[in-house]
C-alpha positions in Angstrom: -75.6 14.8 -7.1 -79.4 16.2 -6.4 -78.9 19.7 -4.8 -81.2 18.9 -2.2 -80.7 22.2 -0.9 -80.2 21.7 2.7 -78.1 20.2 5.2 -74.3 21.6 7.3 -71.7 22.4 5.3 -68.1 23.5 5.8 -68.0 19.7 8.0 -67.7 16.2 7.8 -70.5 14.1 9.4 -71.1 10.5 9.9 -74.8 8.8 9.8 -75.1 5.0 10.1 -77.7 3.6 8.1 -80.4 3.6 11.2 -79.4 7.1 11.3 -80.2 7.6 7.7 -83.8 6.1 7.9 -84.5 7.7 11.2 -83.1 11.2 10.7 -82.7 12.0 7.3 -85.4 14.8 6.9 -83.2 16.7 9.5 -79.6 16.1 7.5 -80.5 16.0 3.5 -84.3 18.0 4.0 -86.5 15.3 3.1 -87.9 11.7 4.7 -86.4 8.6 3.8 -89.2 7.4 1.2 -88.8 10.5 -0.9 -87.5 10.3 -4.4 -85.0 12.3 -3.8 -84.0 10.3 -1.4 -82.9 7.5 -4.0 -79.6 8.0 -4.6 -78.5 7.6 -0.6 -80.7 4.9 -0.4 -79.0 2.7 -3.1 -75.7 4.2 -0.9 -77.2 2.7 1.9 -78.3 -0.6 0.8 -75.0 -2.2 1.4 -73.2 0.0 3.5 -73.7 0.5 7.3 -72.2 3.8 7.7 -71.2 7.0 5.6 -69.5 10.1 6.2 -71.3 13.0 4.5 -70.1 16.7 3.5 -72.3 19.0 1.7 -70.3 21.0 -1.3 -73.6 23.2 -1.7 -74.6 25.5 0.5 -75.6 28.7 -0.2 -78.3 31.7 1.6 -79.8 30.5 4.4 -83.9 31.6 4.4 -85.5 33.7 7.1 -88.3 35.1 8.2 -89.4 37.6 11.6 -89.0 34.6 13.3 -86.1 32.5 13.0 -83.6 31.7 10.4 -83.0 28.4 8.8 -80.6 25.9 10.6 -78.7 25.4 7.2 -78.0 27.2 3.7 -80.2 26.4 0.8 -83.4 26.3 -1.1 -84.7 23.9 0.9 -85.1 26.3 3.9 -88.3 28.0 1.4 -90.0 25.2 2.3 -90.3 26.1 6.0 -92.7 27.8 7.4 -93.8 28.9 11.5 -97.4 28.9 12.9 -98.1 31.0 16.3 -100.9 30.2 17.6 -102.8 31.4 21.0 -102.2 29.1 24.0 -103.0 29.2 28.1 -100.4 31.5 29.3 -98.6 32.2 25.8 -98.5 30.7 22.8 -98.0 27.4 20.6 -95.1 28.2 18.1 -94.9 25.2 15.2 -92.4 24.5 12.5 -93.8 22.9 9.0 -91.7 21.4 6.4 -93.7 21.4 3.0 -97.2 21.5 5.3 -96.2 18.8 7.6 -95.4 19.8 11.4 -92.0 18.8 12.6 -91.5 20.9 16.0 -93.9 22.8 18.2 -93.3 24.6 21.4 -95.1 26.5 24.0 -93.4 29.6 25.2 -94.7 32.9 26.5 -91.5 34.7 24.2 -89.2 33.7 21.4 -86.3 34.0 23.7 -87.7 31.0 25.4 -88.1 29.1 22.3 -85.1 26.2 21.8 -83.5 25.7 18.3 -84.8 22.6 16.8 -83.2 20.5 13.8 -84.4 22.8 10.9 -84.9 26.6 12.5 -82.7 28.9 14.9 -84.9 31.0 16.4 -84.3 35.0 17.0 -84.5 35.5 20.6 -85.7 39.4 20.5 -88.6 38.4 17.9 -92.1 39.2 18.9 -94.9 36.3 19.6 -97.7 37.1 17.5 -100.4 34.5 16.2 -100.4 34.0 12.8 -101.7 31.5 9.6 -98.3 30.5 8.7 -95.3 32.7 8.3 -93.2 31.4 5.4 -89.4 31.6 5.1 -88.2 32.8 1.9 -84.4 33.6 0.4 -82.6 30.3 0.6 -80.3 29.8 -2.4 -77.8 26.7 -3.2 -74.3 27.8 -4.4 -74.8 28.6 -8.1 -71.1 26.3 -9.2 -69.2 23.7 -6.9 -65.9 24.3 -8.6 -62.6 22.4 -7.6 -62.4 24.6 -4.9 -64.8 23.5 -3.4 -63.7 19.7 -3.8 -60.5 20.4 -2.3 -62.0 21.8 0.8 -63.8 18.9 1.2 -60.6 16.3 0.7 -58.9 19.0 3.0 -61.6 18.1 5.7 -61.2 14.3 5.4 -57.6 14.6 7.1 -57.6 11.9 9.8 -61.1 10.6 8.9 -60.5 6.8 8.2 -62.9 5.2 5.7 -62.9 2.3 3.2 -64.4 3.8 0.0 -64.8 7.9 -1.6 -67.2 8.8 -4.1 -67.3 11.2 -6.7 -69.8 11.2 -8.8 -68.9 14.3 -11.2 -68.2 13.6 -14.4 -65.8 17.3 -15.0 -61.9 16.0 -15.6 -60.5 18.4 -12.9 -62.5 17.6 -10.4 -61.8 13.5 -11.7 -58.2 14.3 -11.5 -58.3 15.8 -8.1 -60.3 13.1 -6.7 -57.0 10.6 -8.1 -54.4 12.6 -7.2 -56.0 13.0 -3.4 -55.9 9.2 -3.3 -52.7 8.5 -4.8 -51.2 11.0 -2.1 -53.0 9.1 0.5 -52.6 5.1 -0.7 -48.7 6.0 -1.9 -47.6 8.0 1.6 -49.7 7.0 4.8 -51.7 3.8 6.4 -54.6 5.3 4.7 -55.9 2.9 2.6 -59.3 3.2 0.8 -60.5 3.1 -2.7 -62.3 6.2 -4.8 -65.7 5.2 -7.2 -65.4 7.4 -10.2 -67.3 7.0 -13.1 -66.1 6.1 -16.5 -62.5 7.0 -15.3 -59.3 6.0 -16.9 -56.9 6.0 -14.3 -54.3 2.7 -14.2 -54.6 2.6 -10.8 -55.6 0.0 -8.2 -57.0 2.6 -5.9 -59.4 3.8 -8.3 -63.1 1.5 -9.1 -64.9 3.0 -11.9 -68.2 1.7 -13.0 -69.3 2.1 -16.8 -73.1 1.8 -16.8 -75.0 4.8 -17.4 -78.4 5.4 -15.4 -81.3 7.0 -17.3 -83.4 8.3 -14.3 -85.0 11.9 -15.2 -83.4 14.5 -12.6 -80.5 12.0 -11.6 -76.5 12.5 -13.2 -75.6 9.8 -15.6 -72.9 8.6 -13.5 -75.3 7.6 -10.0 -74.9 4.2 -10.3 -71.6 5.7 -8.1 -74.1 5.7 -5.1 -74.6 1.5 -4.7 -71.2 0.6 -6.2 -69.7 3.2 -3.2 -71.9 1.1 -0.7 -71.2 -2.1 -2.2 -67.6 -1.7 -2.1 -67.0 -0.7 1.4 -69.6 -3.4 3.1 -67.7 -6.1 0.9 -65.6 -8.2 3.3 -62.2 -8.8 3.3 -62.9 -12.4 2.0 -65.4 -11.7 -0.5 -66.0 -10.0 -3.4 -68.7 -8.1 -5.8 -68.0 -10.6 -8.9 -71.4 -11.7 -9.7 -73.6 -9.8 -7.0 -76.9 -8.5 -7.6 -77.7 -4.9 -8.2 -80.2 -4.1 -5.2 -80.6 -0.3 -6.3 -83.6 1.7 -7.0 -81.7 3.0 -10.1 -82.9 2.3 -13.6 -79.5 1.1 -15.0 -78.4 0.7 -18.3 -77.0 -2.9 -18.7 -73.8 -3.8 -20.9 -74.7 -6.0 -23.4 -72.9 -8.5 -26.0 -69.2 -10.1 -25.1 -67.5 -8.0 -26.7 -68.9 -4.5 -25.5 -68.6 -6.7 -22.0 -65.1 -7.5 -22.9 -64.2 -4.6 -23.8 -64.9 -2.7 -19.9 -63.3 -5.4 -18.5 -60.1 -5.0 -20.4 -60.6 -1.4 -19.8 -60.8 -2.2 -15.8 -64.1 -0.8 -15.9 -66.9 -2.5 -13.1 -70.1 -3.4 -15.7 -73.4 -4.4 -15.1 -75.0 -6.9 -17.2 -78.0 -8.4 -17.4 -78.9 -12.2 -16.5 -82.3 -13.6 -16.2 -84.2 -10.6 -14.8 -81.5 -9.5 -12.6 -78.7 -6.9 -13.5 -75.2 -8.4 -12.0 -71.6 -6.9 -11.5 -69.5 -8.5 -14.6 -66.0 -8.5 -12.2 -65.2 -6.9 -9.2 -62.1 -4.9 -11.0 -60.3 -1.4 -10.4 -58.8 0.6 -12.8 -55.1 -1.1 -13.0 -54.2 -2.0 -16.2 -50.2 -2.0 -16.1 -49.0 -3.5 -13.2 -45.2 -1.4 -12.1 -42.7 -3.4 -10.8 -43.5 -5.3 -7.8 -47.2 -5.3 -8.3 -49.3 -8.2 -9.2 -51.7 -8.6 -11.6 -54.1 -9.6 -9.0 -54.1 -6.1 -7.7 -56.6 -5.6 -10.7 -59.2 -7.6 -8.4 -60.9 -5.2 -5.6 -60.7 -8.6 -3.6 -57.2 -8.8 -3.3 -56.8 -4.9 -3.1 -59.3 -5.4 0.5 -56.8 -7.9 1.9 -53.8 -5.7 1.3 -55.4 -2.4 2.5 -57.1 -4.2 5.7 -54.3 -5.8 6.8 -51.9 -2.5 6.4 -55.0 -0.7 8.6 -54.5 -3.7 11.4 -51.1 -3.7 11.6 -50.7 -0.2 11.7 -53.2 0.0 14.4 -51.7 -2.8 16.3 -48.5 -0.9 16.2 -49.6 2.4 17.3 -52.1 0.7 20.1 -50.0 -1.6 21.3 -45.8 -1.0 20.8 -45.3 2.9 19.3 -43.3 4.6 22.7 -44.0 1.5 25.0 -42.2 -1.7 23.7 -38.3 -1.5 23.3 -37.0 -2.0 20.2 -34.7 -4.8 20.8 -34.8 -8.7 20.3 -37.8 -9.5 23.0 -39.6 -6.5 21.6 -39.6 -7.8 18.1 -40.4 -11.0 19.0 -43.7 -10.1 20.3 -44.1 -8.1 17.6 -44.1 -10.7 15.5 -45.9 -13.3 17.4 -48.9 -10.3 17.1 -48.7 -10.5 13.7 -48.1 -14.5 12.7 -51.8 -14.6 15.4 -53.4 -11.8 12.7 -52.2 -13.5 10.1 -53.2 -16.9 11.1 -57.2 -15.0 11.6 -56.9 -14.1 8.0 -55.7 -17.2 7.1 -59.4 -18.4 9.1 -61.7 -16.1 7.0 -60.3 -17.7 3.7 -58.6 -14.4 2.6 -55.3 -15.6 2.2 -53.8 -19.4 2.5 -50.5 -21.4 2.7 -49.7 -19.2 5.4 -46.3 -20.2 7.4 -44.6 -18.2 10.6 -41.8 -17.9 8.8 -43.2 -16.1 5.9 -42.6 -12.9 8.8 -39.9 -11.1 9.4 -39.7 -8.6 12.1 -36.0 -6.6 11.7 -34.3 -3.8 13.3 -34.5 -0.6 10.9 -32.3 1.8 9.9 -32.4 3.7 13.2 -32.7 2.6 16.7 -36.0 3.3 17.1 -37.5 1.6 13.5 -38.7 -1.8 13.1 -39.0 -3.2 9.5 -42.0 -6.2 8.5 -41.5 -8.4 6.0 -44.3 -10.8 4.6 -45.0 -13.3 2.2 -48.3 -14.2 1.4 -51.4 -16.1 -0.9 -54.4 -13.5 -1.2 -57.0 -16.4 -1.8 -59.7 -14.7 -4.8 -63.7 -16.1 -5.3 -64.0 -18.4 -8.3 -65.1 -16.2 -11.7 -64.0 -18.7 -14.4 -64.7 -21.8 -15.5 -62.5 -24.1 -17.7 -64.6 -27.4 -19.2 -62.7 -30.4 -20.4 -65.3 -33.6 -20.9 -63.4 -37.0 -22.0 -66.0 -39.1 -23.8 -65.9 -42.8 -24.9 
């Protein structure tokens, strides 16, 4: 992605998309409107909430003054103005000429830290035209190290979709291998956009289109199909829905090089009218194992599965782990919970033909393990059309 040069590192955190438009100068270094701002705003066109960590950061600038809240190049573009005031002075922090903070105090020590400087309490007050901060770097390489860390850091963060928008293999293969472990061992369920990646798996959505925006990576269309994805609900899917990016997208054109990505399980943008539209809503499985579907290819289907392990799993931990006995009564209201969840689903049109005694709620191997059996119809959105006219 951009280095935008500024922002914490070392940590996850979470900005909704009201936090985004009101605070993004603070997190990423620049205001909502700016062009370097395009990528997170295609992010945030669909989604209502992201967690953010920075892979990036590098020297922190400083000057007399302060030092910069966060590593970066960014933190040149700061600069502090001390000017004369009744009693003391007016101390004021610019960001590329524009003011964001000023304080009065009669000493630095009484200054407070604001959202882009950390001020040196034994400094001395003098007035001044503007004292610049200088030295802020960004990391010269993110290597797979540093992607690692980041994964590392997303233990016990739950989430519906992970992006990765580099195109180097390793750091690809990490990225599938991290949500293999995760799908294949644990209740956490989510999906990973990666661009033009061949991976056979259902956890994996890779978009093919190429954008051709100076300054931007090829593979950013990663940004709106990583919102897209995880604002899509359970009963809906992306088949035929409008790019609303900023993103000057390549389109796929012709049947068969359209053809082609979808046998490929690759998510394609093509053009209709004056509007670019996703081809299918598709992942990356190509050979279903044993006991998978071939509807698992469809994202749809793959939202259904993944929310309802998430609800169950929450209902069991919320409700039953340590508190309900495992015996007969126990498992009964166990599965009257879930025949009610199911019948809710069965309400939003994700699945259908839904019976109570497609459940089975069953004492485990051990005394303290329950085991859930269901049978069920994930419903999918229409995407093709089969004409027959009889004529006289």
């Amino acid at each position: 992605m951009p280095r935008w040069g500024w922002g914490p590192s070392g940590e996850v955190f979470y900005l909704s998309e009201s936090d985004f438009r009101r605070d993004c100068r603070a997190y990423f270094g620049y205001g909502y409107a700016d062009a370097k701002m395009k990528g997170l705003r295609d992010l945030f066109a669909r989604a209502a909430g992201c967690y953010f960590y920075r892979l990036n950061a590098g020297e922190k600038a400083a000057n007399a003054l302060c030092t910069a809240k966060y590593g970066g190049v960014r933190g040149n573009s700061l600069s502090i103005s001390v000017s004369a005031a009744e009693g003391g002075f007016m101390v004021s922090t610019y960001l590329d000429g524009q003011e964001v903070d000023a304080q009065a105090a009669k000493t630095a020590a009484e200054l407070q830290d604001n959202a882009y400087i950390c001020w040196k309490p034994d400094a001395k007050l003098a007035a001044n035209a503007g004292l610049p901060l200088t030295g802020g770097t960004n990391l010269a390489e993110v290597g797979v190290d540093a992607y690692q860390a980041m994964l590392d850091k997303l233990a016990g963060v739950r989430f519906n979709v992970l992006g990765c928008l580099s195109t180097d293999s390793a750091v690809q293969q990490l990225f599938i291998n991290y949500t293999k472990a995760q799908r294949d061992s644990s209740a956490n369920k989510f999906q990973t956009v990666i661009y033009r990646c061949d991976a056979d798996y259902e956890g994996i959505i890779s978009p093919i289109n190429t954008v051709r925006d100076a300054g931007w990576p090829e593979s950013a269309l990663v940004y709106w199909l990583c919102g897209a994805e995880a604002a899509c609900a359970v009963n809906a899917t992306l088949t035929n829905s409008v790019y609303d990016g900023e993103f000057d997208v390549i389109p796929l054109t012709g049947s068969s090089e359209l053809q082609a990505a979808l046998q490929g399980g690759k998510v394609a943008l093509h053009k209709l009218g004056d509007q670019l539209r996703v081809l299918e809503d598709v992942n990356t499985l190509l050979t279903p194992s044993d006991g998978q579907s071939e509807d698992m290819k469809f994202n749809q289907t793959m939202r259904v599965l993944d929310q309802i392990v998430a609800d169950l799993s929450d209902l069991f931990y919320q409700k039953y782990l340590g508190v309900v006995l495992n015996d007969s009564s126990g498992r009964v209201s166990l599965w009257n919970d879930i025949v009610s969840y199911y019948r809710k689903l069965e309400g939003l049109r994700a699945i259908e033909s839904f019976e109570a005694s497609d459940i089975t709620v069953k004492p485990g191997d051990n005394k303290k393990a329950v085991v859930i059996s269901s049978y069920l119809t994930v419903i999918n959105a229409m995407s093709q059309l089969y004409l027959t006219v009889t004529f006289a």
